[in-house]
N, CA, C and O atoms as CSV, one atom per row, in Angstrom:
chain,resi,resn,atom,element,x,y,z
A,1,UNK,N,N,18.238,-17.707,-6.682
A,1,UNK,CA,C,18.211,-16.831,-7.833
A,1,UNK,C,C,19.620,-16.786,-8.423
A,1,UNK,O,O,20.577,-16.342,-7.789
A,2,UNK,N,N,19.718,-17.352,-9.891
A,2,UNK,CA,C,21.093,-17.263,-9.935
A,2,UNK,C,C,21.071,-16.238,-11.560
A,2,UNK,O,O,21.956,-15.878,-12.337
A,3,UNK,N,N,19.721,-16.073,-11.508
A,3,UNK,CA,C,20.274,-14.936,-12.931
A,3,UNK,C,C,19.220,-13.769,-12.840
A,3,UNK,O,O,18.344,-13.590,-11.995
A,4,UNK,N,N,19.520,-13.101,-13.838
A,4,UNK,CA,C,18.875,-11.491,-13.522
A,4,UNK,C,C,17.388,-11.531,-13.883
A,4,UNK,O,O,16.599,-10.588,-13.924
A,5,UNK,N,N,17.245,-12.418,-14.055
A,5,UNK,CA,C,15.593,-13.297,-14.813
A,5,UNK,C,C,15.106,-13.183,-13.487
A,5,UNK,O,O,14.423,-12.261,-13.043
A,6,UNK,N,N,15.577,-14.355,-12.792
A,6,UNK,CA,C,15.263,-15.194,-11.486
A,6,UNK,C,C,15.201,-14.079,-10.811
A,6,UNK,O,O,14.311,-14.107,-9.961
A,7,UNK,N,N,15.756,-13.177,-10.852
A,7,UNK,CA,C,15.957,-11.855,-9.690
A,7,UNK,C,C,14.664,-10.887,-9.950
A,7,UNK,O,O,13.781,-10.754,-9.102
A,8,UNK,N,N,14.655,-10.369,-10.945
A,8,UNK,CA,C,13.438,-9.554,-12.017
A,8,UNK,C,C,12.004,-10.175,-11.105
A,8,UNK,O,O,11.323,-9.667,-10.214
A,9,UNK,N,N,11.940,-11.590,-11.857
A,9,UNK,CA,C,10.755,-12.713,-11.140
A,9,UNK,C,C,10.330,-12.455,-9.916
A,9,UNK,O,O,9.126,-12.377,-9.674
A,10,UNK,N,N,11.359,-12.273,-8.895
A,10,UNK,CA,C,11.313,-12.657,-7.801
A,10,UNK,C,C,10.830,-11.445,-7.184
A,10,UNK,O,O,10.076,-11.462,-6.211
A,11,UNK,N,N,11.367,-10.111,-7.886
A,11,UNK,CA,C,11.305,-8.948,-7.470
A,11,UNK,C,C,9.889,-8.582,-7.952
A,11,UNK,O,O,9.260,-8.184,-6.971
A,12,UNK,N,N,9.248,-8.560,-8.893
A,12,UNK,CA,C,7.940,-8.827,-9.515
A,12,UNK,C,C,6.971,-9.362,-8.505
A,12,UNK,O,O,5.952,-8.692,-8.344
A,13,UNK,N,N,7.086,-10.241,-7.936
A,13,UNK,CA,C,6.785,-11.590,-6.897
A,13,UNK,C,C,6.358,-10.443,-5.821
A,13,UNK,O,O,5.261,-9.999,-5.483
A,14,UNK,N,N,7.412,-10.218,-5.513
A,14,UNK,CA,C,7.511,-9.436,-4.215
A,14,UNK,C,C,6.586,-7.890,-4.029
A,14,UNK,O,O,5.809,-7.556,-3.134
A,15,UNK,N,N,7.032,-7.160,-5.251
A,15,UNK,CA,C,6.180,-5.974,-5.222
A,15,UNK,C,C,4.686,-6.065,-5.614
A,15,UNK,O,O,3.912,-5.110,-5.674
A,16,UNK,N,N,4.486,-6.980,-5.796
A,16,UNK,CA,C,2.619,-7.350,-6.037
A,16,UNK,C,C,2.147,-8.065,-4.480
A,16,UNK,O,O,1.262,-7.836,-3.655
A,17,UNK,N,N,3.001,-8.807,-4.582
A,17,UNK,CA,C,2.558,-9.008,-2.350
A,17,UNK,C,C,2.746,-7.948,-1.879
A,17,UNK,O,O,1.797,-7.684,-1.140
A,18,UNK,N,N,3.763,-6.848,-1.904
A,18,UNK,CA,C,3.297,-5.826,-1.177
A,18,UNK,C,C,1.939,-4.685,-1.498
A,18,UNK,O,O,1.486,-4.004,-0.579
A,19,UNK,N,N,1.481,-4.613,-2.679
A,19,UNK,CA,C,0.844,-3.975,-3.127
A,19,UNK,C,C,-0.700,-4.419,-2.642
A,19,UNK,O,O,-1.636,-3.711,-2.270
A,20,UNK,N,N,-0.574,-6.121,-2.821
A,20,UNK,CA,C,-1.861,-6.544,-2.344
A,20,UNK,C,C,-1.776,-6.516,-0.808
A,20,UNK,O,O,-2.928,-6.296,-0.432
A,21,UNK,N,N,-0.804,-6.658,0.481
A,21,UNK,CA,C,-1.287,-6.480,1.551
A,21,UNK,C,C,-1.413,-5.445,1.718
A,21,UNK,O,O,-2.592,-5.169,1.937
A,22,UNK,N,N,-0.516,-4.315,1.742
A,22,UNK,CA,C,-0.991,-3.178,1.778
A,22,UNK,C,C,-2.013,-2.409,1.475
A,22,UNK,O,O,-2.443,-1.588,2.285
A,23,UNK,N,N,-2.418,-2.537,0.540
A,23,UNK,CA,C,-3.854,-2.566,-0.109
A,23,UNK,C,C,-4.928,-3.119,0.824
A,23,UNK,O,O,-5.858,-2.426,1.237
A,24,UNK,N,N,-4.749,-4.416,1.138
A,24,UNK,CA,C,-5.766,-4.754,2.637
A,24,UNK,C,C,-5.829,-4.098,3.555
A,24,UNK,O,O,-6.826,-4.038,4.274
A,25,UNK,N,N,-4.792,-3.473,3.727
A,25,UNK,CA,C,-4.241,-3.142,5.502
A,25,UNK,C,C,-4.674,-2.029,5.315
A,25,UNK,O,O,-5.205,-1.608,6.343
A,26,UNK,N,N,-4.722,-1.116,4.242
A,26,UNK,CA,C,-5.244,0.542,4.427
A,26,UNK,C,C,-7.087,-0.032,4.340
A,26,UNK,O,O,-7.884,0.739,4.875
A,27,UNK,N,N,-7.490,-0.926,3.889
A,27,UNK,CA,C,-9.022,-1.490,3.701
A,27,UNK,C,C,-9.176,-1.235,5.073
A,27,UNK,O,O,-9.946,-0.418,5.578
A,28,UNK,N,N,-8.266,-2.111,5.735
A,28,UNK,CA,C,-8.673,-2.451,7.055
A,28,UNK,C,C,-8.809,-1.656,8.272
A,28,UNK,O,O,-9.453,-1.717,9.319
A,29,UNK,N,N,-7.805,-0.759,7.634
A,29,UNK,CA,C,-7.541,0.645,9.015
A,29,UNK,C,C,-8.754,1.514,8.909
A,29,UNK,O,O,-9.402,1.852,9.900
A,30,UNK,N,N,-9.145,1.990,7.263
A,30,UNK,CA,C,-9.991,3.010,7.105
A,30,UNK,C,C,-11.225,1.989,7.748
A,30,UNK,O,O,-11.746,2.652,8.644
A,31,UNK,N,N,-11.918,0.617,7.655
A,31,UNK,CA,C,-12.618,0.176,8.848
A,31,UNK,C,C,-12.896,0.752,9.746
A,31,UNK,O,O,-13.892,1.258,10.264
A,32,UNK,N,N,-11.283,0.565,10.003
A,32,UNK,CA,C,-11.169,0.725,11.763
A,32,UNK,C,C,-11.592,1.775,12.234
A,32,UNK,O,O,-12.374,1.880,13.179
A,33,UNK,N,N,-11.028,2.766,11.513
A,33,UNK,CA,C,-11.170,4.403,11.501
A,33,UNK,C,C,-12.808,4.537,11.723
A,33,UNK,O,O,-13.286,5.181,12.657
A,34,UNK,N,N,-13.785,3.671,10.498
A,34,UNK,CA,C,-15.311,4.034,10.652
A,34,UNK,C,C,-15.365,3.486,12.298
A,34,UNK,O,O,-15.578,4.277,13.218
A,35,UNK,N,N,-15.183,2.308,12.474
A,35,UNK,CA,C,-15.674,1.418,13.978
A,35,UNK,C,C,-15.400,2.896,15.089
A,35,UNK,O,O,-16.069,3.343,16.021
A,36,UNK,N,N,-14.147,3.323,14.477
A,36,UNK,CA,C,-13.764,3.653,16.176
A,36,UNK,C,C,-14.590,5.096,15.918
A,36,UNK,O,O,-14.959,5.578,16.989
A,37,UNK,N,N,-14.876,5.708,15.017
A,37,UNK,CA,C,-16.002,6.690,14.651
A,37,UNK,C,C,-17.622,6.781,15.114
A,37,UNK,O,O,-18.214,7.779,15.525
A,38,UNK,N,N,-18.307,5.002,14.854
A,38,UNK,CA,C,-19.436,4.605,15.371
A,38,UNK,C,C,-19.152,4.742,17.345
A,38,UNK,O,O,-19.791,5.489,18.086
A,39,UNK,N,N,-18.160,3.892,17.721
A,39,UNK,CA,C,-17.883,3.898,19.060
A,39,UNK,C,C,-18.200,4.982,19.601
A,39,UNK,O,O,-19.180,5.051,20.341
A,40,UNK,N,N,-17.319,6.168,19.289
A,40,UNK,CA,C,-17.477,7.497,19.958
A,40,UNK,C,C,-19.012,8.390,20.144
A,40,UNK,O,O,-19.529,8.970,21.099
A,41,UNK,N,N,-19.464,8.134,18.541
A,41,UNK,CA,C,-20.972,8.410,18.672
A,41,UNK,C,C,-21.766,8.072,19.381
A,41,UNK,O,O,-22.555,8.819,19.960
A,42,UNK,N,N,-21.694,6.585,19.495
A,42,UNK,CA,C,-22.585,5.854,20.960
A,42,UNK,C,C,-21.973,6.091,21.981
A,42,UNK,O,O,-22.001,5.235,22.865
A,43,UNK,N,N,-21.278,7.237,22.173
A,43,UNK,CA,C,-20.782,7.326,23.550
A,43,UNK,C,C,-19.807,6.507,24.409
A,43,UNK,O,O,-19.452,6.694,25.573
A,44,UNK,N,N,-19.485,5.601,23.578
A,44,UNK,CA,C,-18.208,4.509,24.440
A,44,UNK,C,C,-17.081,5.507,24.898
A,44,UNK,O,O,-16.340,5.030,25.756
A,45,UNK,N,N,-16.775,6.899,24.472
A,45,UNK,CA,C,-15.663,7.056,24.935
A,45,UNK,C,C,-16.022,8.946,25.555
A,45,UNK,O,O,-16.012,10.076,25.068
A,46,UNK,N,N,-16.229,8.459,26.538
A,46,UNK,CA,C,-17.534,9.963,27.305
A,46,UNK,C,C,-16.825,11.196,27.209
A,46,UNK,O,O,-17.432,12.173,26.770
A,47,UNK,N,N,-15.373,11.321,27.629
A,47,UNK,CA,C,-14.627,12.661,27.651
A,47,UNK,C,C,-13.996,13.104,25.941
A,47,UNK,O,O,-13.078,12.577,25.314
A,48,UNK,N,N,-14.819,14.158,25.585
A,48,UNK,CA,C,-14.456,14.725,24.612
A,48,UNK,C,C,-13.254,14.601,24.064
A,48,UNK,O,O,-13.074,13.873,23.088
A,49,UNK,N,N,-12.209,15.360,24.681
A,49,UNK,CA,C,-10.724,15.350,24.415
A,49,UNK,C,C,-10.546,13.542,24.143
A,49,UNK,O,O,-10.429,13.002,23.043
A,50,UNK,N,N,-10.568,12.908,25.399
A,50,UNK,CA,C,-10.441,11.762,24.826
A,50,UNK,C,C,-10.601,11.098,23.543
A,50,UNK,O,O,-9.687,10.384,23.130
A,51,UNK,N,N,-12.068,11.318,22.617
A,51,UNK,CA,C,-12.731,10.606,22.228
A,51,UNK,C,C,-12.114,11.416,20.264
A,51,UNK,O,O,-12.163,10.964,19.120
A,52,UNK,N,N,-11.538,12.929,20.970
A,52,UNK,CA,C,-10.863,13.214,19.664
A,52,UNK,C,C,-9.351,12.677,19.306
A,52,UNK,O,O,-9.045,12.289,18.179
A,53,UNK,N,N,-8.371,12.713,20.523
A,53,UNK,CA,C,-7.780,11.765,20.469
A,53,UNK,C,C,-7.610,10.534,19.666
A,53,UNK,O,O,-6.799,10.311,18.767
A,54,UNK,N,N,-8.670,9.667,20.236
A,54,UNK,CA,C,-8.500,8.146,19.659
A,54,UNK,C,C,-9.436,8.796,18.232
A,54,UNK,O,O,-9.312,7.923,17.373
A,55,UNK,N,N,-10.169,9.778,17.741
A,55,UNK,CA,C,-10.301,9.320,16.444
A,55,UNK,C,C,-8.983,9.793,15.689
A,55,UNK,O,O,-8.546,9.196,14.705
A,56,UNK,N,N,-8.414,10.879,16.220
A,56,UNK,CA,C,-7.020,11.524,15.540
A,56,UNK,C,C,-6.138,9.897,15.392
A,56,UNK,O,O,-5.623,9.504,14.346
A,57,UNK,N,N,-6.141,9.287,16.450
A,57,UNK,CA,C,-5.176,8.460,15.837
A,57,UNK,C,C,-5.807,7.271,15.018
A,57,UNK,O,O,-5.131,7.123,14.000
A,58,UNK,N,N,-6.992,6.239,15.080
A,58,UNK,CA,C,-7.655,5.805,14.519
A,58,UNK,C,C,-7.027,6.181,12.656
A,58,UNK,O,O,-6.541,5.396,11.842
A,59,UNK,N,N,-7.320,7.723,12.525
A,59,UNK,CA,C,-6.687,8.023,11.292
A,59,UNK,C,C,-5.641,8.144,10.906
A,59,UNK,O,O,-5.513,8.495,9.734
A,60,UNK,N,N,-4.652,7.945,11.592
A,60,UNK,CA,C,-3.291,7.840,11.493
A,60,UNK,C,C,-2.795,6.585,10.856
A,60,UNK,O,O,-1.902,6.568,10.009
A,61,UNK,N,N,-3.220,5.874,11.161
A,61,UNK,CA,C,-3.045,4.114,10.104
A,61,UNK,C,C,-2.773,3.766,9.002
A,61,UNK,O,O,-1.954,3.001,8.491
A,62,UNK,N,N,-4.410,5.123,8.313
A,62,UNK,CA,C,-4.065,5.028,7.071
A,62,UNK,C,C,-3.183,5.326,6.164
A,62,UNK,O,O,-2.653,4.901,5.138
A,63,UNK,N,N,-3.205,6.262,6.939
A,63,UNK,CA,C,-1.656,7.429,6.450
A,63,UNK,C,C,-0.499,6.795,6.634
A,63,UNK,O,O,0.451,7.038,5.889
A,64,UNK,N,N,-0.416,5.997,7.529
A,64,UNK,CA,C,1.285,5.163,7.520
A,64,UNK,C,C,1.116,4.283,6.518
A,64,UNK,O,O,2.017,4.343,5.681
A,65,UNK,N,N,0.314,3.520,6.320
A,65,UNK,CA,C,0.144,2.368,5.545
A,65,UNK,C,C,0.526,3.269,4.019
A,65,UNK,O,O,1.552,3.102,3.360
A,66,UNK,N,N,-0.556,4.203,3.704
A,66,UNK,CA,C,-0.500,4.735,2.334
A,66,UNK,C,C,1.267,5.381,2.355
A,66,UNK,O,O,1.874,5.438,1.286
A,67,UNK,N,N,2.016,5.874,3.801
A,67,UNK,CA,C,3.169,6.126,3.353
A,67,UNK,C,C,3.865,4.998,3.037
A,67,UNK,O,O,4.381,5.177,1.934
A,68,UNK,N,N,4.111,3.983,3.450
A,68,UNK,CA,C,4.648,2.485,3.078
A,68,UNK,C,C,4.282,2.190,1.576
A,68,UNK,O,O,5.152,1.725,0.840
A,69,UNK,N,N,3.161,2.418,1.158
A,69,UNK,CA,C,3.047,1.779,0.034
A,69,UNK,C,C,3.844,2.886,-0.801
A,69,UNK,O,O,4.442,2.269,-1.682
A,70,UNK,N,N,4.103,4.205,-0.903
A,70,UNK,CA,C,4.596,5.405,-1.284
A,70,UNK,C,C,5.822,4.903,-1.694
A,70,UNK,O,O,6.328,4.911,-2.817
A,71,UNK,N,N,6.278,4.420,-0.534
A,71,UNK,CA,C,7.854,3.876,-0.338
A,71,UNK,C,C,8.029,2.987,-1.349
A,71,UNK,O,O,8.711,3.017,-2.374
A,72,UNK,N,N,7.364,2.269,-0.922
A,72,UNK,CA,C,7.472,0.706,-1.673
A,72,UNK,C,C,7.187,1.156,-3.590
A,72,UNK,O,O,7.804,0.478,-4.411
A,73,UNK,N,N,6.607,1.859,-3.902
A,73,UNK,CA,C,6.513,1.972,-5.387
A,73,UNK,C,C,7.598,3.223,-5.945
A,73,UNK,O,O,7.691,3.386,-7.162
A,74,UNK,N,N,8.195,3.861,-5.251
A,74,UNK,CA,C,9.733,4.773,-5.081
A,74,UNK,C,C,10.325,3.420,-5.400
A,74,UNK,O,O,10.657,3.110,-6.544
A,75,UNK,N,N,10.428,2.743,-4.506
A,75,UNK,CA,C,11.619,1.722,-4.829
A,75,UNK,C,C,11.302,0.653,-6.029
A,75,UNK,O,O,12.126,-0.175,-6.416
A,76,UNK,N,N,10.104,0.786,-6.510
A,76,UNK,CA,C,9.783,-0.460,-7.450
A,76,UNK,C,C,9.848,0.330,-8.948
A,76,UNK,O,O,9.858,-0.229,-10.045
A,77,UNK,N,N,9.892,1.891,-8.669
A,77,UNK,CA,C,10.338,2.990,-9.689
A,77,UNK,C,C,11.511,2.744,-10.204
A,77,UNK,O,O,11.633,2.566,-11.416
A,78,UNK,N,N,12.554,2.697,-9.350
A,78,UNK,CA,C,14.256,2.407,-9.026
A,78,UNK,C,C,14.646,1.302,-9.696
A,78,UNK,O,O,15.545,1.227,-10.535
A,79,UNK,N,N,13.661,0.110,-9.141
A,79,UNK,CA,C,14.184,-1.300,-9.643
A,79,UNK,C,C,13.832,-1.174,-11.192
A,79,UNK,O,O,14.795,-1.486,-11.893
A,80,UNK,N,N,12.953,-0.882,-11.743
A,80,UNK,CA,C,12.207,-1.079,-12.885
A,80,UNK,C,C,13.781,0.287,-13.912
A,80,UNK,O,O,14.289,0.045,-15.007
A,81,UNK,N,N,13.970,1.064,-13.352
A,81,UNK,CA,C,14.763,1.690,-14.454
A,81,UNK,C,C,16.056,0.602,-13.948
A,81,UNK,O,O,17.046,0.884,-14.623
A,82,UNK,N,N,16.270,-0.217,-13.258
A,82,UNK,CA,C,17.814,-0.997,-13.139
A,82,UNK,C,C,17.487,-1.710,-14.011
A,82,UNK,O,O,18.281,-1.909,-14.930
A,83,UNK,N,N,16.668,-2.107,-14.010
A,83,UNK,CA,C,16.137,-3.670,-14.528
A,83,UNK,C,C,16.413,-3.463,-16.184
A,83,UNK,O,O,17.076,-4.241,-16.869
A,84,UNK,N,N,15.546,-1.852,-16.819
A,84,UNK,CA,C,15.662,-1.759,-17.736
A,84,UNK,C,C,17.264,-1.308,-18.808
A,84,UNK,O,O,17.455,-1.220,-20.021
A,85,UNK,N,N,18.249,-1.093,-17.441
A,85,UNK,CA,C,19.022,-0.819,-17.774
A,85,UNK,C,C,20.335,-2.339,-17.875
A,85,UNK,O,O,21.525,-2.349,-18.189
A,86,UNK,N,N,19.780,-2.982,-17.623
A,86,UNK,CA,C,19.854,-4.147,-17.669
A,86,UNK,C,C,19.567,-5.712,-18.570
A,86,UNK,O,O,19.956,-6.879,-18.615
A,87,UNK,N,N,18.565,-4.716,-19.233
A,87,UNK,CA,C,17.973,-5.350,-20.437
A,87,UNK,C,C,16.889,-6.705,-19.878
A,87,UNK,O,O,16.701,-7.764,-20.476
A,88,UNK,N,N,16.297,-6.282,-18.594
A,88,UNK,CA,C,15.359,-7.662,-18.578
A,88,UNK,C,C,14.178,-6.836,-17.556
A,88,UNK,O,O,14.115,-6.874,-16.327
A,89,UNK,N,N,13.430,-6.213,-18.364
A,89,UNK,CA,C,12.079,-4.948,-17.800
A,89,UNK,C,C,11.534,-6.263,-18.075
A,89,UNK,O,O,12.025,-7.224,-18.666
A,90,UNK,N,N,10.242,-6.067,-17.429
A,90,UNK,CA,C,8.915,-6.733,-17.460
A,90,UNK,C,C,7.697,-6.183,-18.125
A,90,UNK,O,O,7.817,-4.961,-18.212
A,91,UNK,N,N,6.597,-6.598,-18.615
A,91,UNK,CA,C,5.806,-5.722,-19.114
A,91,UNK,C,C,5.381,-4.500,-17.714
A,91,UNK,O,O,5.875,-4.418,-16.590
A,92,UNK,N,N,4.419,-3.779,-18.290
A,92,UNK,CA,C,3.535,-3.137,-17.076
A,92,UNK,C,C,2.782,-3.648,-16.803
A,92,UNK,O,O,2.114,-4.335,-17.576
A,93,UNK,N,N,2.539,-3.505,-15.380
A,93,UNK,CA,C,1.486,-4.017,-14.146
A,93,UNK,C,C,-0.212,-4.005,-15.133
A,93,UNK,O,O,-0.534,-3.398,-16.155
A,94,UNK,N,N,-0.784,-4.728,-14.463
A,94,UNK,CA,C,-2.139,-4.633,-15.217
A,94,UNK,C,C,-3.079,-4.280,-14.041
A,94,UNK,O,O,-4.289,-4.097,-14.182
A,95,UNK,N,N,-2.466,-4.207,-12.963
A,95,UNK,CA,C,-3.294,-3.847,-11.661
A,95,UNK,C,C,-1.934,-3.089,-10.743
A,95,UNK,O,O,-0.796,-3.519,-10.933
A,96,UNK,N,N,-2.140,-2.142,-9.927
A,96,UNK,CA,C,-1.347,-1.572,-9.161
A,96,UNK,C,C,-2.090,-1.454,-7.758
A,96,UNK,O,O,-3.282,-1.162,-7.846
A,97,UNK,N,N,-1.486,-1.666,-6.256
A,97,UNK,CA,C,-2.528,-1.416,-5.572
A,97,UNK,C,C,-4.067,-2.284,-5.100
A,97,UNK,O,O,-4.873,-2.172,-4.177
A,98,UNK,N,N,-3.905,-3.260,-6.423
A,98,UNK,CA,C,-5.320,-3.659,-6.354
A,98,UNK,C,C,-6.648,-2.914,-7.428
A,98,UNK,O,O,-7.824,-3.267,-7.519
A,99,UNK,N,N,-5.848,-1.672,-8.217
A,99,UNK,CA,C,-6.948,-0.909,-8.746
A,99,UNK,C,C,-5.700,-1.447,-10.493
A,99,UNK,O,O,-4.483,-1.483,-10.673
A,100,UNK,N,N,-7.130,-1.802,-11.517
A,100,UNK,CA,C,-6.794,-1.820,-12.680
A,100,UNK,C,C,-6.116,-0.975,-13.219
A,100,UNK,O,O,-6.374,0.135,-12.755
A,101,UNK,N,N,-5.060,-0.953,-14.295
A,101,UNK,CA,C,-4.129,0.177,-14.914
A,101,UNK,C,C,-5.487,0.160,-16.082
A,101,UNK,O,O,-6.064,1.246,-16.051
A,102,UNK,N,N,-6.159,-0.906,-17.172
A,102,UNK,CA,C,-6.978,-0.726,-17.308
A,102,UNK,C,C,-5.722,-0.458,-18.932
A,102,UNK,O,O,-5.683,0.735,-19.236
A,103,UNK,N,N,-5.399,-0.788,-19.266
A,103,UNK,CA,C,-3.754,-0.898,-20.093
A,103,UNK,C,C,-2.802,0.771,-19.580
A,103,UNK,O,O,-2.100,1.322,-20.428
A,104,UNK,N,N,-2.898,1.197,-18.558
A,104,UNK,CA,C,-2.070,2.177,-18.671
A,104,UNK,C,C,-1.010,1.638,-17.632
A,104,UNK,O,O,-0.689,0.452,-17.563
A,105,UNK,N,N,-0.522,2.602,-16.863
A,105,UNK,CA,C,0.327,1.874,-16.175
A,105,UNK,C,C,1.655,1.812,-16.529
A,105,UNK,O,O,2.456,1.377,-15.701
A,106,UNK,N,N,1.992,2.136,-17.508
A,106,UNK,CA,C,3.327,2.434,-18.718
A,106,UNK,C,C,3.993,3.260,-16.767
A,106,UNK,O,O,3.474,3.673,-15.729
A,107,UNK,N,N,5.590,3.029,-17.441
A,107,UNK,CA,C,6.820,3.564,-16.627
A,107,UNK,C,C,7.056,4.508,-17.384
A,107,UNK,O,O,7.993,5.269,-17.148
């Protein structure tokens, strides 16, 4: 990257891969969360306390993941006023997350 283009690009690049794995990974936990929900019902996990336990944490996943992505668009807040202060903004996202702005999405 040798100019503020290439950097912008790259940074662009980057916050849409995070948006789309992350976006999987909370798909995948809240899954998990149902599986380990079905489990307990059929009895796979016999001692009560236990079985609230693993769903308490089961739900915990999502919540880290959704705090990561929190993070990650704080900082893509940050970059986007440097950028603009900089004179090389990008349009707005047309998807955030994986969910359409749908034309909104404006900074």
């Amino acid at each position: 990257m040798k100019t503020m283009e290439e950097v912008v690009a790259a940074g662009v690049a980057a916050q849409a891969s995070i948006d789309k794995h992350l976006t999987l990974a909370r798909k995948a936990a809240e899954k998990l969360a149902k599986v380990t929900a079905r489990g307990v019902e059929l009895g796979m996990v016999p001692k009560a306390i236990k079985a609230k336990a693993l769903m308490a944490e089961a739900h915990v996943i999502p919540g880290l993941i959704a705090s990561a992505a929190f993070a990650a668009a704080e900082l893509h807040a940050k970059q986007t006023i440097i950028c603009q202060e900089n004179g090389v903004d990008t349009p707005a996202p047309a998807s955030i997350g994986g969910v359409s702005t749908m034309g909104g999405g404006g900074r």
